[in-house]
C-alpha positions as CSV (number, residue, x, y, z in Angstrom):
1,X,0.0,0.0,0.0
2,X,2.8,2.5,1.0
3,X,4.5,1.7,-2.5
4,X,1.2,2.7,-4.4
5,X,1.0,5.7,-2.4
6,X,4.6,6.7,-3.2
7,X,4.0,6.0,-7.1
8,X,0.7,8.4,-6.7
9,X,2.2,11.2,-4.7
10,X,5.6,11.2,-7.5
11,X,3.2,11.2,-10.4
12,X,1.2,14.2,-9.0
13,X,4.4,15.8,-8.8
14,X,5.9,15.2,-11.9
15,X,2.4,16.2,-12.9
16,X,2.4,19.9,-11.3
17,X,5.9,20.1,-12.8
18,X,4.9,19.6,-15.7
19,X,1.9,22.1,-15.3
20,X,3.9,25.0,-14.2
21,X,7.0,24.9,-16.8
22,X,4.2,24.9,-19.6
23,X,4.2,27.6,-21.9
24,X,0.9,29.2,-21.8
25,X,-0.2,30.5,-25.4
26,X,-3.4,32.7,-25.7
27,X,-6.7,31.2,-27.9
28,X,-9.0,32.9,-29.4
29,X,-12.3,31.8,-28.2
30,X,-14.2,34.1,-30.4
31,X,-16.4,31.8,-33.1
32,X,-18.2,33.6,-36.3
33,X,-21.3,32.8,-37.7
34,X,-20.1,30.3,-40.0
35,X,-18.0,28.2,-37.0
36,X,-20.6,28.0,-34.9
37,X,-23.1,26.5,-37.8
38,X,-20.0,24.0,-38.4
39,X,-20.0,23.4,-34.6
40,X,-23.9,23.1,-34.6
41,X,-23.8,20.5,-37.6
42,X,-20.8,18.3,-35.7
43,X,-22.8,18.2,-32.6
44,X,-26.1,17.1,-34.4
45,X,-24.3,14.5,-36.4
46,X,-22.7,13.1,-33.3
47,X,-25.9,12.6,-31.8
48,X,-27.4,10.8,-34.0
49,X,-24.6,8.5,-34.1
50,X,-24.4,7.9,-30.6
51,X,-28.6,7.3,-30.6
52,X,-27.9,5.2,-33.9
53,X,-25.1,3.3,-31.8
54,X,-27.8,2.7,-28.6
55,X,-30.2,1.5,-31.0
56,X,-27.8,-0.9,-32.8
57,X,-26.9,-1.8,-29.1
58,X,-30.5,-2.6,-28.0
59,X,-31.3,-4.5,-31.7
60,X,-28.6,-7.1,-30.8
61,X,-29.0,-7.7,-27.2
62,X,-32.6,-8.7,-29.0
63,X,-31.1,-11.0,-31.6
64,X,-29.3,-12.4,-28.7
65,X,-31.7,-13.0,-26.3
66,X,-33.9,-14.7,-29.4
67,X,-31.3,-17.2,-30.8
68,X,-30.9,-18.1,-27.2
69,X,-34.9,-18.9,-26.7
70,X,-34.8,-20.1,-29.8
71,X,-31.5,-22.7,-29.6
72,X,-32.8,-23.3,-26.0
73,X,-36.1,-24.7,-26.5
């Protein structure tokens, strides 16, 4: 346990190290009109392929549970 807690306590400071010799750099966080459509179109299309993904999901835990009714009986 005391070697775990060793490991954790280097890697938080080799961590803050690591934090604090970073060079900052400044981003613009300003969008336009046309970046925030793009952004708007990503986030659509990403979920509707995580709700086509849980749907695909659900379909097979189906198909699953029928083939084993099905080989079962």
């Amino acid at each position: 346990m005391s070697n775990v807690m060793l490991f954790l306590m280097l890697c938080k400071t080799g961590l803050r190290r690591k934090l604090q010799t970073f060079p900052g750099k400044m981003v613009n966080t300003v969008y336009s009109d046309e970046e925030k459509g793009i952004q708007d179109k990503e986030s659509k299309e990403e979920t509707i392929l995580a709700m086509l993904g849980i749907i695909g999901t659900i379909l097979n835990l189906v198909v699953i549970i029928f083939v084993y009714i099905y080989t079962t009986l």
